[in-house]
N, CA, C and O of each residue as an XYZ file, in Angstrom:
612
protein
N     -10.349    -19.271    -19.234
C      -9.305    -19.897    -18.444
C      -8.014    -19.891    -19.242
O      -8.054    -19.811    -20.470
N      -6.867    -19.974    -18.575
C      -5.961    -19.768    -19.250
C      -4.758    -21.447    -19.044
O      -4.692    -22.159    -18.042
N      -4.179    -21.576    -20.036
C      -3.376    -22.387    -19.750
C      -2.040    -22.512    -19.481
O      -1.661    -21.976    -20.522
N      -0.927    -22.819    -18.860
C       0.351    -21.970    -18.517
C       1.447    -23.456    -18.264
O       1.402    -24.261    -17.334
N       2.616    -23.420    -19.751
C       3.128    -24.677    -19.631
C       4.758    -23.993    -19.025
O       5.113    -22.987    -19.640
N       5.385    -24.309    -18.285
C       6.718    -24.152    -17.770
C       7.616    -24.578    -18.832
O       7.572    -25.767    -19.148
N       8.367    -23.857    -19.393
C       9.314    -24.227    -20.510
C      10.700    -24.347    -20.308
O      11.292    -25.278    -20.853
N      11.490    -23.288    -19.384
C      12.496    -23.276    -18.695
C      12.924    -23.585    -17.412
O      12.119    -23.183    -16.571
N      13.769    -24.078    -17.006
C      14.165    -23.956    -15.640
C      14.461    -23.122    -14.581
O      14.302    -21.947    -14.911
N      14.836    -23.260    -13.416
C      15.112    -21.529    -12.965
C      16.345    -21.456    -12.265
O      16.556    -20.996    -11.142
N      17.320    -22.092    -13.270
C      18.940    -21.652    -12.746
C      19.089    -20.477    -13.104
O      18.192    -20.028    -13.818
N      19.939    -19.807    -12.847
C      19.878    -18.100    -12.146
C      18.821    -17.705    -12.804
O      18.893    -17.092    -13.869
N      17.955    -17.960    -12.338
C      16.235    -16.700    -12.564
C      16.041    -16.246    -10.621
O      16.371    -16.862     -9.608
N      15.365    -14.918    -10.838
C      15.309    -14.385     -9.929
C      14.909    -14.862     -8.473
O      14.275    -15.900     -8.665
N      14.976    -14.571     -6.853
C      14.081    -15.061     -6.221
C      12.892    -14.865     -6.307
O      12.298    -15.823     -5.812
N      12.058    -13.934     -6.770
C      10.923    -13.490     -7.155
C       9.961    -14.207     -7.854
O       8.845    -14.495     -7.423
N      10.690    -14.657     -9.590
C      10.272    -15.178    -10.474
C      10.141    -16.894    -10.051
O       9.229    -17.602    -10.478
N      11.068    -17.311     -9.275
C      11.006    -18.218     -8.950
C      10.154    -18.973     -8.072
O       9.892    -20.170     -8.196
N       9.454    -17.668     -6.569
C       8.578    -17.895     -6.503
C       7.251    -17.758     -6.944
O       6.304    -18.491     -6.657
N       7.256    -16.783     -7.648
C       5.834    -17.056     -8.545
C       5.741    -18.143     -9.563
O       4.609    -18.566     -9.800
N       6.542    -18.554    -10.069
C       6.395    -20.158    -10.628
C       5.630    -21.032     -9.723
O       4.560    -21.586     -9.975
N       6.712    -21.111     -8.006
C       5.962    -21.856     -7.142
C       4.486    -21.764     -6.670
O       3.612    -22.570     -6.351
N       4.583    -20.671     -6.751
C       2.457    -20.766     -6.542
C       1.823    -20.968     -7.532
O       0.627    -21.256     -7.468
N       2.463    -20.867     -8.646
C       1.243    -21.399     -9.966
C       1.213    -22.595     -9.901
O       0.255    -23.211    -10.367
N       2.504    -23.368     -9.167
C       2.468    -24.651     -9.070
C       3.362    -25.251    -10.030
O       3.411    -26.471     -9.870
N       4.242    -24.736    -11.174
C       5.178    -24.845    -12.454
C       6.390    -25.343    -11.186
O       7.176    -24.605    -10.591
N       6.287    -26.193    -11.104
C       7.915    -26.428    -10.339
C       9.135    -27.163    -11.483
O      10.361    -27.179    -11.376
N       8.195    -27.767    -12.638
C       9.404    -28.229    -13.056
C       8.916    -28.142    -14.829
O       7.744    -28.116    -15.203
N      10.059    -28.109    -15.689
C       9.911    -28.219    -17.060
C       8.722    -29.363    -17.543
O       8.673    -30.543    -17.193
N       7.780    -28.635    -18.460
C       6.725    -29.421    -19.124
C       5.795    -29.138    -18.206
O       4.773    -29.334    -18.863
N       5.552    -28.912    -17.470
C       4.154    -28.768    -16.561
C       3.342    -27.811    -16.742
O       3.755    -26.709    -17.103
N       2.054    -28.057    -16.527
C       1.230    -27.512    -17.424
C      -0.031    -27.139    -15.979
O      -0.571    -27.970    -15.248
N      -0.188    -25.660    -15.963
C      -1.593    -26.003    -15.100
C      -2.802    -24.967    -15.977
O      -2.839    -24.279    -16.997
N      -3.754    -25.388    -14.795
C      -5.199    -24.380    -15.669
C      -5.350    -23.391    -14.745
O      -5.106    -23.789    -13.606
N      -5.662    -22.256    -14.824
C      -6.199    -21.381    -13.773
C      -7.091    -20.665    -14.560
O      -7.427    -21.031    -15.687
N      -7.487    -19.655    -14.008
C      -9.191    -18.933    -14.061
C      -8.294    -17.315    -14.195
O      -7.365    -16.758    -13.611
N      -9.100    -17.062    -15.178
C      -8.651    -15.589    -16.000
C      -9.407    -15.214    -14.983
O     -10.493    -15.672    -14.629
N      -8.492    -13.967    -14.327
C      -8.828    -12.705    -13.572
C      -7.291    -12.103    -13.292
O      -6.279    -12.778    -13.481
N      -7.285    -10.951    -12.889
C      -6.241    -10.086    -13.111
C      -5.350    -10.415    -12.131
O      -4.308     -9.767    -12.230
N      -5.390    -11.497    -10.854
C      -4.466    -11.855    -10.140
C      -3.188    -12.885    -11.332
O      -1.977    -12.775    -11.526
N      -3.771    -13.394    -11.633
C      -3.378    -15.049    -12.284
C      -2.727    -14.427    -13.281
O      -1.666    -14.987    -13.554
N      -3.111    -12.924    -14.302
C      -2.838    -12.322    -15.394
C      -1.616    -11.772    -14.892
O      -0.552    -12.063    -15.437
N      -1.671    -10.941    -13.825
C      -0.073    -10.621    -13.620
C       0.659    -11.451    -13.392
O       1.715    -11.363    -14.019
N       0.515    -12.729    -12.363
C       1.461    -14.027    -12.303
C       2.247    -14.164    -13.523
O       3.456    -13.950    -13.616
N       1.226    -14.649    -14.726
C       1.524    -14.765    -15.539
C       2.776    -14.014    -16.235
O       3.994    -14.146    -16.356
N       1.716    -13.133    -16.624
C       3.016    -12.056    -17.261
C       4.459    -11.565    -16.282
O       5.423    -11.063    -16.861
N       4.464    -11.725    -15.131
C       5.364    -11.753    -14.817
C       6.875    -12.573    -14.838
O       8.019    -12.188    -14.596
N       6.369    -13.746    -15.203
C       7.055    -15.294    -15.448
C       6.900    -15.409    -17.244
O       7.368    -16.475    -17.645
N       6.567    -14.879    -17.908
C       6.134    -14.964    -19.123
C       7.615    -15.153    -20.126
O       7.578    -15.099    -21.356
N       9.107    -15.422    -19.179
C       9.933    -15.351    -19.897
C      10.671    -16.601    -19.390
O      11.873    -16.780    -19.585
N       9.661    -17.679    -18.553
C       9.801    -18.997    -18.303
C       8.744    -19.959    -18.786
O       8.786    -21.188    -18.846
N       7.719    -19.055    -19.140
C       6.484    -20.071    -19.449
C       5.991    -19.846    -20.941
O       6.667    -19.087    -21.635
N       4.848    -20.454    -21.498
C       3.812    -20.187    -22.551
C       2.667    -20.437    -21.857
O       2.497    -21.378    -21.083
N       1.677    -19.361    -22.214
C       0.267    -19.364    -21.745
C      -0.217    -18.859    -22.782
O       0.372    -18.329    -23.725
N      -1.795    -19.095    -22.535
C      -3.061    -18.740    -23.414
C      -4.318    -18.682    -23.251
O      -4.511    -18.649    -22.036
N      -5.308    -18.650    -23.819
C      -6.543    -18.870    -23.625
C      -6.706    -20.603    -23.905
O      -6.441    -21.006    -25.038
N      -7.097    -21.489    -22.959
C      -6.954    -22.514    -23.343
C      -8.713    -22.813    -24.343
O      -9.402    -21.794    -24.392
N      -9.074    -23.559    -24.756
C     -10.243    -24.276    -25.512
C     -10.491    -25.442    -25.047
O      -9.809    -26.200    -24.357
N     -11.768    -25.548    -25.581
C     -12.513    -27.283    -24.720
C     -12.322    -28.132    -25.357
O     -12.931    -29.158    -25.052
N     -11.392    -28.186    -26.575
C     -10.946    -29.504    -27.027
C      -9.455    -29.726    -26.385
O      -9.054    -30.773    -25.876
N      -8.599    -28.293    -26.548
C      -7.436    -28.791    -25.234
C      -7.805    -29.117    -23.890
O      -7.371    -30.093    -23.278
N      -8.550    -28.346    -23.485
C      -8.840    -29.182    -22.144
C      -8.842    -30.594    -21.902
O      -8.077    -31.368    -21.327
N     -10.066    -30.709    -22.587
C     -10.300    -32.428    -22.607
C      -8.699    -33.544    -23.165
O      -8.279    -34.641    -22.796
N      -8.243    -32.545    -24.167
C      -7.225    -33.722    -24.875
C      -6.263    -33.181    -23.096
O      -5.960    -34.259    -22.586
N      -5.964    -32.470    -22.520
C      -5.217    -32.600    -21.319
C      -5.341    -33.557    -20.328
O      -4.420    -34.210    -19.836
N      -7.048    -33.640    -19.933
C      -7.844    -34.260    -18.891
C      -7.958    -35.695    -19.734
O      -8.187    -36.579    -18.908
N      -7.888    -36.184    -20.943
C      -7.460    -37.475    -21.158
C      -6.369    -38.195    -21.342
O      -6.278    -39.422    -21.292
N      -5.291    -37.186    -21.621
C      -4.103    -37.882    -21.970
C      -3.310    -38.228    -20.387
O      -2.841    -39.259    -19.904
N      -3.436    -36.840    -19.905
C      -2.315    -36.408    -19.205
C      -2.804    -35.577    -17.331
O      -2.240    -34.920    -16.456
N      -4.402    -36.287    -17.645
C      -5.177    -36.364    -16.058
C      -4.600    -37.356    -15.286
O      -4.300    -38.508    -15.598
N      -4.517    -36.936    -14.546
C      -3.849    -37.742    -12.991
C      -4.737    -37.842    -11.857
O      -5.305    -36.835    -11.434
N      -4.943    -39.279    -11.194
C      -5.470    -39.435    -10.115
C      -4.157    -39.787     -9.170
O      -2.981    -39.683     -9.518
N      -4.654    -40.227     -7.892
C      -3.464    -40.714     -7.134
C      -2.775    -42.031     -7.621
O      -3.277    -43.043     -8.112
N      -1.323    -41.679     -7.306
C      -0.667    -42.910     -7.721
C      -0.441    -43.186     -9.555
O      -0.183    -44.267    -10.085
N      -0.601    -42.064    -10.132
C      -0.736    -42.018    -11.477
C      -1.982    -42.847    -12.532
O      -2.033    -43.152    -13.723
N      -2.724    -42.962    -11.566
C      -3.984    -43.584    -12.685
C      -4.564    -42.649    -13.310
O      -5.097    -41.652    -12.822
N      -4.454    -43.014    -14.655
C      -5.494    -41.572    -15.247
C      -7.109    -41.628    -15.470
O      -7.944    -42.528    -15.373
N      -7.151    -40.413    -15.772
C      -8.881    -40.086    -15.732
C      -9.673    -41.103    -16.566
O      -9.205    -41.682    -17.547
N     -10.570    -41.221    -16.219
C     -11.336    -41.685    -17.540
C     -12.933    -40.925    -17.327
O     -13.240    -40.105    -16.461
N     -13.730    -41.449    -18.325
C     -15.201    -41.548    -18.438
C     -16.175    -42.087    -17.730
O     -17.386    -41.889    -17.626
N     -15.343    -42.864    -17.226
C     -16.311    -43.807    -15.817
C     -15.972    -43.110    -14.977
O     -16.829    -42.284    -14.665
N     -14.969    -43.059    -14.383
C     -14.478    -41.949    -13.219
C     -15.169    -40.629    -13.352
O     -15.711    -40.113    -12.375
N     -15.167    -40.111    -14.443
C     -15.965    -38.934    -14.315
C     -17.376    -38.704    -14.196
O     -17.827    -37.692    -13.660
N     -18.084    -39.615    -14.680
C     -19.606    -40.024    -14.827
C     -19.979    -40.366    -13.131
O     -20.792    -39.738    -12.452
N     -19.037    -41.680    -12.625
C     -19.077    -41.696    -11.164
C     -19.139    -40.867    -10.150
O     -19.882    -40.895     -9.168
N     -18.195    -40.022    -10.488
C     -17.909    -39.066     -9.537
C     -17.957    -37.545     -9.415
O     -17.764    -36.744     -8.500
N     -18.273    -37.473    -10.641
C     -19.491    -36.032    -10.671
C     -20.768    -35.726    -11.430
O     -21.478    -36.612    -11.908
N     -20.970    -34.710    -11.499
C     -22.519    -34.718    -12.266
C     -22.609    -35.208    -13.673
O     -23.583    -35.728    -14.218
N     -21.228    -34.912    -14.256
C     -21.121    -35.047    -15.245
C     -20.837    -35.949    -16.520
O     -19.852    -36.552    -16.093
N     -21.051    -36.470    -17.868
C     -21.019    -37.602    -18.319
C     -19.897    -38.326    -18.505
O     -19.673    -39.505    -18.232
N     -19.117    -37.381    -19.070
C     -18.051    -37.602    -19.818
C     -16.707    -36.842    -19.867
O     -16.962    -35.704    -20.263
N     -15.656    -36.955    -19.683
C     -14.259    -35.766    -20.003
C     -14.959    -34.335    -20.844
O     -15.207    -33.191    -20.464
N     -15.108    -34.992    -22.044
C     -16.158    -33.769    -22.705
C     -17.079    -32.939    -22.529
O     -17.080    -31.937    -23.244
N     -17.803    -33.064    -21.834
C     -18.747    -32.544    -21.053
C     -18.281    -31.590    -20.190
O     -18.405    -30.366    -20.215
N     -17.424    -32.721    -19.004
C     -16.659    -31.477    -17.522
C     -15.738    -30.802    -18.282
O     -14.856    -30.450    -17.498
N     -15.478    -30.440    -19.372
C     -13.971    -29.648    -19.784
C     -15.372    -28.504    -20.284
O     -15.374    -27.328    -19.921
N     -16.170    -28.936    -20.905
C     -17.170    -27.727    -21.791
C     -17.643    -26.451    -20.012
O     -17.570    -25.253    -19.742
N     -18.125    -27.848    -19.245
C     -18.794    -27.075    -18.096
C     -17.704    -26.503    -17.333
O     -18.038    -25.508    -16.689
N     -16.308    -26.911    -17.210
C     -15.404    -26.179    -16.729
C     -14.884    -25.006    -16.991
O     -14.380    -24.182    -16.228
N     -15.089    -24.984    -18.446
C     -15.019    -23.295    -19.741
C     -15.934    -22.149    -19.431
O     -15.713    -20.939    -19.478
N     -17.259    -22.963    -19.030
C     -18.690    -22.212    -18.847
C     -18.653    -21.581    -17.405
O     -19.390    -20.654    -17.070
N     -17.559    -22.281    -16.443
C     -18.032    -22.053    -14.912
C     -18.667    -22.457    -14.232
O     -18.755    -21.963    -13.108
N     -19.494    -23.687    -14.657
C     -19.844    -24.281    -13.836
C     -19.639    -25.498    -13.018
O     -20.279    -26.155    -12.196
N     -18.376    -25.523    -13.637
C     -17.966    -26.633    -12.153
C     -16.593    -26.132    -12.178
O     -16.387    -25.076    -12.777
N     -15.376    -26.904    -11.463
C     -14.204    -26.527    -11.208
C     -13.377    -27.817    -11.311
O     -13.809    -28.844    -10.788
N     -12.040    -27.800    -12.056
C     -11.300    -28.950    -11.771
C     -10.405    -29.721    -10.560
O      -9.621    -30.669    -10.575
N     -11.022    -28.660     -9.309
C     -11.552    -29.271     -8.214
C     -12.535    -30.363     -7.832
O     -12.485    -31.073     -6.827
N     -13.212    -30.373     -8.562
C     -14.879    -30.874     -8.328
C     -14.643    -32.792     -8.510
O     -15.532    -33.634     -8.388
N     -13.210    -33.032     -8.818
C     -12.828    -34.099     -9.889
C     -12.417    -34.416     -8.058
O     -11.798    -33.587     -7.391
N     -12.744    -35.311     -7.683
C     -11.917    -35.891     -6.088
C     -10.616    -36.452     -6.652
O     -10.635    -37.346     -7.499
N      -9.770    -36.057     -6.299
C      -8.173    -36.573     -6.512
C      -6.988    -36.590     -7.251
O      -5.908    -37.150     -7.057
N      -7.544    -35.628     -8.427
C      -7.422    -35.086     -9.428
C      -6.092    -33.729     -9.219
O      -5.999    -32.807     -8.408
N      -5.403    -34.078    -10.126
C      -3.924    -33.551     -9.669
C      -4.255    -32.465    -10.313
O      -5.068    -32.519    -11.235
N      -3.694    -31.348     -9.939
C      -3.699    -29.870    -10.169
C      -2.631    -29.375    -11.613
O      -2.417    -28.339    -12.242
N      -2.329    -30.303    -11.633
C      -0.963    -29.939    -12.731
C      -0.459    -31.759    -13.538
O      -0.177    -32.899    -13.170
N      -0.619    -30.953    -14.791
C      -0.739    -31.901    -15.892
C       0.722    -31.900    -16.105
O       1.362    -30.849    -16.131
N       1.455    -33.498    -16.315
C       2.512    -33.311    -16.623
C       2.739    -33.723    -18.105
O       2.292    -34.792    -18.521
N       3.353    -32.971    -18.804
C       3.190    -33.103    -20.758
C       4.562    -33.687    -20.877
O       5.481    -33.502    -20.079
N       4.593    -34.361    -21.884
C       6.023    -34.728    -22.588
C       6.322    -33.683    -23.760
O       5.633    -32.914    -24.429
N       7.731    -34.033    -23.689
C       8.604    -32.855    -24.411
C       7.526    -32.869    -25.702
O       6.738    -33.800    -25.865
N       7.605    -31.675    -26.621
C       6.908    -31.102    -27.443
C       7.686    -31.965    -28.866
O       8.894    -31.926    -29.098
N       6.624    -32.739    -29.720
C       7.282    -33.585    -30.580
C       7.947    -32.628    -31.701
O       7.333    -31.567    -31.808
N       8.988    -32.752    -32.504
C       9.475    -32.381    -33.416
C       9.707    -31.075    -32.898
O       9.527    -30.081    -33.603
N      10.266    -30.972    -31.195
C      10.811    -29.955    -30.543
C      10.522    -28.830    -30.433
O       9.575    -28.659    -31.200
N      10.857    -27.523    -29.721
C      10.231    -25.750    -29.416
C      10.656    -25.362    -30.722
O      10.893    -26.245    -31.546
N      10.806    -23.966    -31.065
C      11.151    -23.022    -31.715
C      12.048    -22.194    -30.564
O      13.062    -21.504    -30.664
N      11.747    -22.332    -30.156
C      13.535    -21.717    -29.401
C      12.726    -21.507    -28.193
O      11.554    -21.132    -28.196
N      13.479    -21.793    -27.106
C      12.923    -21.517    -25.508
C      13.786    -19.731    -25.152
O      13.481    -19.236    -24.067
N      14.524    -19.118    -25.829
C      15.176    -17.639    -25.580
C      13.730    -16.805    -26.054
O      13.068    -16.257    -25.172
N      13.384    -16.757    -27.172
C      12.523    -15.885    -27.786
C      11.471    -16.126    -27.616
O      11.186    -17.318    -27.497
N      10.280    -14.990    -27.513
C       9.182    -14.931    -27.351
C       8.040    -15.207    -28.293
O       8.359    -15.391    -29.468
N       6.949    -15.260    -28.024
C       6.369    -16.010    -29.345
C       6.152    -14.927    -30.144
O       5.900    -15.268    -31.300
N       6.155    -13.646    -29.945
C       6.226    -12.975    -31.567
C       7.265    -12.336    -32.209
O       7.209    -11.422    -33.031
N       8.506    -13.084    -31.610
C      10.162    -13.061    -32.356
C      10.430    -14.655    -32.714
O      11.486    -15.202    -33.031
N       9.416    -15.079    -32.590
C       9.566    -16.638    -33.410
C       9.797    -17.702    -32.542
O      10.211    -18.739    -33.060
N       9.612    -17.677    -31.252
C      10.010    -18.443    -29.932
C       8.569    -18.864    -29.857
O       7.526    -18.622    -30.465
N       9.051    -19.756    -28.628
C       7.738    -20.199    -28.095
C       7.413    -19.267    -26.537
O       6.254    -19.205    -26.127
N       8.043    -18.892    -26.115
C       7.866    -18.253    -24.952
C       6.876    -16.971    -24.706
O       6.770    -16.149    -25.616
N       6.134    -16.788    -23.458
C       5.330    -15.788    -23.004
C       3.866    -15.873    -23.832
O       3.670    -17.057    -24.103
N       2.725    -14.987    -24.346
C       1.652    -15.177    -24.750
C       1.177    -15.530    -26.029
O       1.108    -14.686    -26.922
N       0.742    -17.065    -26.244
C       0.135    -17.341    -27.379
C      -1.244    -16.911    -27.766
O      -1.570    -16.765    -28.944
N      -2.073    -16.704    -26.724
C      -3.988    -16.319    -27.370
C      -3.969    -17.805    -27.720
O      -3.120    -18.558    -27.241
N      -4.981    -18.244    -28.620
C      -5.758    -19.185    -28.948
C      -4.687    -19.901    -29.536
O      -5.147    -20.924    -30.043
N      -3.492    -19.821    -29.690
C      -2.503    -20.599    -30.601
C      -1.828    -21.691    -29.398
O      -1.089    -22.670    -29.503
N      -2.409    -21.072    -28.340
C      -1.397    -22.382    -27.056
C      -2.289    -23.541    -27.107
O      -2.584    -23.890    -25.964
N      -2.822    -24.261    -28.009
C      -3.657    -25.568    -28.127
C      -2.476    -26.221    -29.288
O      -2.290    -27.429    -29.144
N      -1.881    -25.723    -30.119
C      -1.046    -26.059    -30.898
C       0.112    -26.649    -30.123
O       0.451    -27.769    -30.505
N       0.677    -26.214    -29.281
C       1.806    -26.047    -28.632
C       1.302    -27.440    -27.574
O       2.153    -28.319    -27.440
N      -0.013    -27.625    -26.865
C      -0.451    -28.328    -25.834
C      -1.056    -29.719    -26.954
O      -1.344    -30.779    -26.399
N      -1.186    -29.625    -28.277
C      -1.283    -30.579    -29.041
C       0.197    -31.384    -29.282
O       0.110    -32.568    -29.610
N       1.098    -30.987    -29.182
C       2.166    -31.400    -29.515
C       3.442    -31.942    -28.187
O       4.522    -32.531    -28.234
N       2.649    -31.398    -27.165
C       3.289    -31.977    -25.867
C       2.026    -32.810    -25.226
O       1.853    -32.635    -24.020
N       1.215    -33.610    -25.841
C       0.326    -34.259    -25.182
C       0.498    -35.412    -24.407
O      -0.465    -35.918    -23.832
């Protein structure tokens, strides 16, 4: 699964780019969603890759997402009881491992907001112009976007 945080805004960015933000669901700076690696989501991606940071996300970011910065309605966040209640599963830890594996979906969560909203990244980006292998934070990290999702938690 991949993880995909909106870094820029989209004053003059294309109509195009702009709507593919909108279907990932990135409508606004800091937002963060999860989607499922397959080659639809991969071109999204890379197409917007000069508004966003994405990666392969991990099951300890997951979970630190789905605890900090999980949303039910009305802004209550997730917990362990809620999750134990209301699905098969025990714990945050658990549904983030079985969510990695495929076997459940962060659908499966009843009410559960689609898009994580993060606070600004502490001790700030490395530049929102440049890409992450000209020293920016922008377009594809691999396994390094848990760093980046550690620091906007």
């Amino acid at each position: 699964m991949y993880a995909a945080i909106r870094l820029r805004g989209g004053v003059n960015a294309r109509s195009e780019i702009n709507e593919t933000l909108r279907l990932l669901r990135l409508n606004r700076v800091n937002h963060c969603v999860v989607v499922d690696e397959n080659p639809h989501y991969k071109g999204m991606l890379q197409k917007v890759a000069g508004y966003i940071a994405w990666g392969e996300v991990s099951n300890e970011s997951l979970s630190l997402l789905l605890k900090h910065r999980g949303e039910l309605a009305r802004g209550v966040r997730v917990t362990d009881e809620y999750i134990e209640g209301n699905t098969d599963h025990g714990s945050i830890d658990e549904f983030s491992r079985a969510v990695l594996q495929g076997d459940a979906r962060l659908r499966d969560v009843p009410g559960l907001s689609p898009v994580f909203r993060l606070h600004p990244p502490r001790k700030g980006h490395r530049g929102i112009k440049k890409s992450y292998r000209e020293g920016g934070v922008l377009g594809y990290h691999g396994d390094e976007i848990a760093t980046l999702i550690k620091k906007m938690r």
